[in-house]
Structures are given as C-alpha cells and as structure tokens.
Phi, psi and omega in degrees: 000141182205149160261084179330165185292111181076020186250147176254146175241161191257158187282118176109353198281147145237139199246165209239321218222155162324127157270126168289149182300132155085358189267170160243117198242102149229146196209131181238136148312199178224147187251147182253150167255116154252128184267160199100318183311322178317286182290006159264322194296305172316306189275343185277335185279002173287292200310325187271342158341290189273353172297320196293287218304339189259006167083000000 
C-alpha cells in the first residue's frame, strides 16, 4: 500500500489499497448493531471476573 504524491487520507480510514497522486482516499467499516450481544458480552466478562476473584 502506498500513498501518492499529494494524496489525502481522511482521519478514522483504514486504507486496504494505493492511494494515486493527487487523490482523496477513504475508507470505514459499516457499522453493524448486534442487539442484545452488549449484554451477553457483559455477563459473560461479570462471570470470569468473578471466578478470577474466588481464585
């Protein structure tokens, strides 16, 4: 991957491919929601917390 001469990259991109001389180059994920997942994700790092905590 390389950035030409005079390429702008936009601030948060992550770039995959050459940005060409003179271009403006950006790139994001799409952001996904999964719902519910927050709150698995919570309980399952609550559970080894406390397992870590009872030794």
């Amino acid at each position: 991957v390389s950035i030409g001469k005079g390429g702008y990259i936009a601030s948060g991109s992550v770039i995959t491919e050459s940005v060409p001389d003179d271009a403006l180059a950006f790139g994001r994920a799409r952001q996904r929601t999964l719902p519910g997942k927050g709150k698995e994700l919570r309980e399952r790092f609550a559970s080894i917390s406390a397992a870590r905590k009872k030794g």
